[in-house]
C-alpha positions in Angstrom: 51.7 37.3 7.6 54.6 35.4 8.8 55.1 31.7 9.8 52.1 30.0 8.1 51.2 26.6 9.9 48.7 24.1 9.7 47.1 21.5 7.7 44.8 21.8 4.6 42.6 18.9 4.1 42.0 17.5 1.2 39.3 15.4 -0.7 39.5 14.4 -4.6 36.1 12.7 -6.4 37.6 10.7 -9.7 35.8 12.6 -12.4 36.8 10.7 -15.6 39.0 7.7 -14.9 42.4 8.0 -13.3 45.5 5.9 -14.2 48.8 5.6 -11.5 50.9 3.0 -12.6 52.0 1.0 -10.3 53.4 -2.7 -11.2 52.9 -4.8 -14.7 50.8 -7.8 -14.7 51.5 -9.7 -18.5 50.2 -6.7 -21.1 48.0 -4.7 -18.2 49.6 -1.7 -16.0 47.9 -1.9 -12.6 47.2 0.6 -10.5 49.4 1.4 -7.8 48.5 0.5 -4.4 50.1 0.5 -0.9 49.6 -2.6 1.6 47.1 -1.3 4.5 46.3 -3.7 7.6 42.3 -4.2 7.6 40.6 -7.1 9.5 43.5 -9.3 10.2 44.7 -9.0 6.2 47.0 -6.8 4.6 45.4 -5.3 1.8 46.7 -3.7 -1.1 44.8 0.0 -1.8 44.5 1.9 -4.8 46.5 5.9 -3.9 48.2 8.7 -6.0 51.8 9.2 -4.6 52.2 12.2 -2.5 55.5 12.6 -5.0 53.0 12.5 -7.7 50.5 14.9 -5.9 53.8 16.9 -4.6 54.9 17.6 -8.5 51.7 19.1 -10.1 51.8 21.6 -7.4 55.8 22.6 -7.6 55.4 22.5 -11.5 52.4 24.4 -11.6 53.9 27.6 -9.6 57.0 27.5 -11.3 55.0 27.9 -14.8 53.0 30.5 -13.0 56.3 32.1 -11.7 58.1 32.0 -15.7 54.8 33.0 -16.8 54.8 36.4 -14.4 58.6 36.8 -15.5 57.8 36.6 -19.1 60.3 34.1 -19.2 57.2 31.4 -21.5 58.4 31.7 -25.4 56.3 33.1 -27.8 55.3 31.4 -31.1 58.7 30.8 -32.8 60.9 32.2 -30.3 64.1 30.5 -28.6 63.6 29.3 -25.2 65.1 31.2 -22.1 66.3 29.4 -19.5 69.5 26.8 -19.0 69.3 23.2 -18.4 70.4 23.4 -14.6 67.9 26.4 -14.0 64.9 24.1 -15.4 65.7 21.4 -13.4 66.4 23.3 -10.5 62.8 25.0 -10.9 60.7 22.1 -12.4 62.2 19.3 -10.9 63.8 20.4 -7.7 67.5 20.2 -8.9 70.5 17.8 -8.3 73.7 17.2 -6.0 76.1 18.2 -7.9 79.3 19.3 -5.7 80.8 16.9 -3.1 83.2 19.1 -1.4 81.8 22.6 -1.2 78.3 24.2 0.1 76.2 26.9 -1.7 76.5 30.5 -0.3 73.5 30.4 2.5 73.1 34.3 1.5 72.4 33.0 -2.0 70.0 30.4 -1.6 67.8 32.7 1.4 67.8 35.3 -2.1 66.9 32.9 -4.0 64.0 31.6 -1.8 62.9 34.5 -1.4 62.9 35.8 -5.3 61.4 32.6 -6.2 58.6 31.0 -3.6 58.5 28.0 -5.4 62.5 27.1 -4.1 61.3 27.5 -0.5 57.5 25.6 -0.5 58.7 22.3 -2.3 62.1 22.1 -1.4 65.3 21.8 -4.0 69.0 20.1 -4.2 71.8 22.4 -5.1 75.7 22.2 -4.8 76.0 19.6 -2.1 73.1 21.2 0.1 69.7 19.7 0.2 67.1 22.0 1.5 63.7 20.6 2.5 60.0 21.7 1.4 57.7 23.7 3.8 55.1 21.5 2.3 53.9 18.4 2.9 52.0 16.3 0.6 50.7 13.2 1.7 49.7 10.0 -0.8 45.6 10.6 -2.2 44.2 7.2 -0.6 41.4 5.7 -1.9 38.1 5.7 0.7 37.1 2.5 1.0 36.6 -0.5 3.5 40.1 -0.9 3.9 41.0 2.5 4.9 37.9 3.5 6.9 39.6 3.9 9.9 41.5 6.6 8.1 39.5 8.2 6.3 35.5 7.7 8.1 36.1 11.2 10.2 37.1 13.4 7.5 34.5 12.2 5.0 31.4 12.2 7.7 32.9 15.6 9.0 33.4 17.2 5.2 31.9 15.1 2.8 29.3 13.4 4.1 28.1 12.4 0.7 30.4 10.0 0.3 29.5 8.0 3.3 29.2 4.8 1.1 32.3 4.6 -0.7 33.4 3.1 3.1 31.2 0.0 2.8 33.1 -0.8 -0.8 36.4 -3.1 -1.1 39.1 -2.0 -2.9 38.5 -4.1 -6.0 35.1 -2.4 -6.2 36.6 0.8 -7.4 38.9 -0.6 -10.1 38.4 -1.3 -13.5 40.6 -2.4 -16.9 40.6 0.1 -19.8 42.0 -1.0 -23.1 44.0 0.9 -25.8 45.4 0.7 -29.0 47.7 2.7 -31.2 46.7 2.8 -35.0 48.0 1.0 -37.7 47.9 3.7 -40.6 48.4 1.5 -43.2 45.3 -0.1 -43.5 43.9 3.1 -45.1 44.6 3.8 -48.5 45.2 7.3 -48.1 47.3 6.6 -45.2 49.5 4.1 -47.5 49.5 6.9 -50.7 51.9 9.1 -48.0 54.6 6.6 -48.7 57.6 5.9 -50.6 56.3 3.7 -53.6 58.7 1.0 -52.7 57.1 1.3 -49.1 53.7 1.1 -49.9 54.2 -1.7 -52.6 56.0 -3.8 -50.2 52.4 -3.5 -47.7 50.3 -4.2 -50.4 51.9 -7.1 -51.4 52.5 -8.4 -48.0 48.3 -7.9 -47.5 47.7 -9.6 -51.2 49.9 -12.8 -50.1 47.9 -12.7 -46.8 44.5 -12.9 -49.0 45.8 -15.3 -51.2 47.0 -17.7 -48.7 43.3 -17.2 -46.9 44.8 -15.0 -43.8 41.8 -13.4 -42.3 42.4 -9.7 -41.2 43.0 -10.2 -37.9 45.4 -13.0 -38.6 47.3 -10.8 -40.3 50.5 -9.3 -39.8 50.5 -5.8 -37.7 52.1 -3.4 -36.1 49.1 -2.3 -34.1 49.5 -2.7 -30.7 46.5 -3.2 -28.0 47.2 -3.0 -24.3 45.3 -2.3 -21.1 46.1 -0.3 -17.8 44.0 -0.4 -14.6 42.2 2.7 -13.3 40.0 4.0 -10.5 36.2 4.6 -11.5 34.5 7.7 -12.2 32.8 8.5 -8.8 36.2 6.8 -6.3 37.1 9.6 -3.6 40.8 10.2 -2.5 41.6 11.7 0.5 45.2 13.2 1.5 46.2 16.7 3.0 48.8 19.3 2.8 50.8 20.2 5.5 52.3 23.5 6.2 55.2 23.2 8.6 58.1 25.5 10.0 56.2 28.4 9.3 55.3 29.6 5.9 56.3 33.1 4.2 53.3 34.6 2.8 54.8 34.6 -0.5 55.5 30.7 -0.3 51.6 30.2 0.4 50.9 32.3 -2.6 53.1 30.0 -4.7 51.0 27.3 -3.2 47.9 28.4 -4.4 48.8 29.5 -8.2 50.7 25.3 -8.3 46.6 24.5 -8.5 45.8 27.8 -10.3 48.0 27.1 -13.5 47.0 23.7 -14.2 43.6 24.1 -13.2 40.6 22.8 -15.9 37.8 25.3 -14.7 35.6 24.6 -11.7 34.0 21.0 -10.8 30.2 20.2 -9.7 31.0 20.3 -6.3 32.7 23.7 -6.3 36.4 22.3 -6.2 38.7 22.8 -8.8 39.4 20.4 -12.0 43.0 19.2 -12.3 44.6 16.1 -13.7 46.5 13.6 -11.8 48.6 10.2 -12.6 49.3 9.1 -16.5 47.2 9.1 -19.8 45.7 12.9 -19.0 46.1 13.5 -22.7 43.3 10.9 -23.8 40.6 12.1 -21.5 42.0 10.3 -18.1 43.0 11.1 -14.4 40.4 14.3 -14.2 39.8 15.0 -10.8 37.7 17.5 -8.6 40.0 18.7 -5.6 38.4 20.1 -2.7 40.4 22.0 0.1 39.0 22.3 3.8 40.5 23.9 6.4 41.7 27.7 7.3 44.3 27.9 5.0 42.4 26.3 2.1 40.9 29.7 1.7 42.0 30.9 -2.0 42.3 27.5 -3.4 39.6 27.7 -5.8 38.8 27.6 -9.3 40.3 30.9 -11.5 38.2 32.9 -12.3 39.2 35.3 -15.5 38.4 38.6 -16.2 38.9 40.0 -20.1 40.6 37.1 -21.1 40.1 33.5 -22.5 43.4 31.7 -21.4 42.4 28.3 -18.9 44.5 29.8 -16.1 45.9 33.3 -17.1 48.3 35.3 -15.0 47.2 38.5 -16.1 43.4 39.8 -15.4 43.2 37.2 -12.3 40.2 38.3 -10.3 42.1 37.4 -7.5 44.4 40.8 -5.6 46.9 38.5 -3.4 47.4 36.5 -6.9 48.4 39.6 -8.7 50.4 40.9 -6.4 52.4 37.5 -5.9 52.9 37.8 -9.7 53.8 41.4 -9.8 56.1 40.7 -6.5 57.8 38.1 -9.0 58.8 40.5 -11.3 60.5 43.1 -8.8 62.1 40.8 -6.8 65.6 39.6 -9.3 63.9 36.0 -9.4 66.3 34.8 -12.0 69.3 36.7 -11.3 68.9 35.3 -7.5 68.5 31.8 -9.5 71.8 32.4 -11.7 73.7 33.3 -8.3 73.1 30.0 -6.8 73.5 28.1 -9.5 77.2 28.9 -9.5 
């Protein structure tokens, strides 16, 4: 299959609360927004950048691609790649040449080896070559954006009829945090230089003498808050295939949600984390994909093995053979060659 077009729609239900910084506001990170036009106003509405939405994709399939090369380090072993090739892979790479192009034949090999190149686009010598790919901002469903978003939630979602009737402000909430002051346990303080934790004893015994309350005291504990969408807000974007698609580039789609994937939601979508603070329980999402070419992007499902998203023993045959097709192909010779 040759020359994949289309759109794949997509609709994410906030599942534990989801952080996208946006602007400051004194201590508190608000949530970014973009100004919509709604009843004579201009409103400002919470979304997840499409660049945002764009780079869990392109840095899930290329893990899943260095996975299928072998090229992830064991326990204890030296890493593999280069600096420019990690960039180039990860992050999409960098101008770096002002007065000469990269070899066309070189970077058509490389696309090829490596699907990833082709589907998100990448920068290399003084050549930019744009993504098949396009991923739209996840905008919040609301009041505000109802005239977006009303005939792909009654058409696919009806469930979610009333998050429509709902401002903005409705779905929005402060979260506070703080990062530990050990020192105010002993055992914490008996990990110290003696000098060190003389010095914080006496500072807390002057405190207590001169009749500082705890909280008056002293600290290097910091609190802070950041703005997030509520469990239970619904996003809706899409992806858009354009140009026409290699098979192989729609593959690498589909395992940029398969290697970051957290298992399978409620709903039947898949579990993945988007915007900031994902490593203390925030920004979990359940994606759902509609349309014809949302077929495949679903939760893993593992056979004989207990890895979260595993590239070996997927129950899945175009998967397997995108990750054996990986290893046959030269990926990172093809890489090294344009990279020159």
């Amino acid at each position: 299959m040759a020359g994949i077009r289309g759109r794949i729609t997509v609709i994410a239900e906030v599942i534990e609360a989801l952080h996208h910084g946006g602007e400051k506001s004194g201590n508190e990170v608000l949530h970014r927004t973009e100004p919509f036009y709604h009843g004579g106003l201009i409103e400002d509405v919470p979304i997840v950048s499409g660049n945002s939405f764009k780079h869990l994709n392109r840095e899930g399939a290329a893990m899943f691609a260095l996975a299928a090369l072998g090229l992830l380090p064991e326990e204890d072993e030296e890493g593999k790649l280069g600096n420019a090739e990690l960039n180039l892979l990860i992050s999409g790479g960098t101008l770096t040449k002002s007065g000469q192009s990269i070899r066309l034949d070189e970077a058509r090999k490389a696309e090829l080896a490596l699907p990833v190149l082709g589907l998100h686009g990448y920068a290399c010598g003084n050549v930019m070559q744009e993504a098949q790919a396009v991923f739209s901002n996840l905008t919040l469903a609301c009041d505000s954006t109802a005239h977006l978003t009303e005939e792909v939630i009654e058409r696919l979602a009806p469930a979610y009829r009333s998050r429509l009737e709902d401002t903005p402000d409705d779905f929005l909430e402060s979260y506070f945090g703080t990062n530990h002051e050990p020192t105010r346990r002993r055992a914490m303080r008996d990990l110290l230089y003696v000098e060190d934790r003389k010095a914080i004893e006496k500072q807390v015994s002057d405190d207590k003498d001169a009749g500082v309350a705890d909280r008056g005291r002293k600290s290097t504990q910091m609190i802070y808050s950041y703005q997030c969408l509520v469990p239970g807000s619904v996003l809706v974007g899409s992806i858009t295939l354009k140009n026409g698609l290699r098979h192989r580039e729609l593959q690498a789609l589909r395992s940029g949600f398969w290697w970051p994937s957290e298992g399978q939601g409620p709903n039947g979508g898949i579990l993945l984390r988007l915007g900031g603070k994902g490593s203390v329980g925030r920004g979990l999402v359940e994606m759902r994909f509609f349309g014809e070419l949302a077929e495949g992007l679903q939760a893993p499902r593992m056979v004989g093995t207990q890895e979260i998203a595993p590239v070996a023993g997927l129950d899945d045959e175009a998967l397997q053979t995108y990750a054996e097709g990986l290893k046959s192909a030269g990926a990172m010779e093809a890489l090294k060659e344009l990279l020159k």
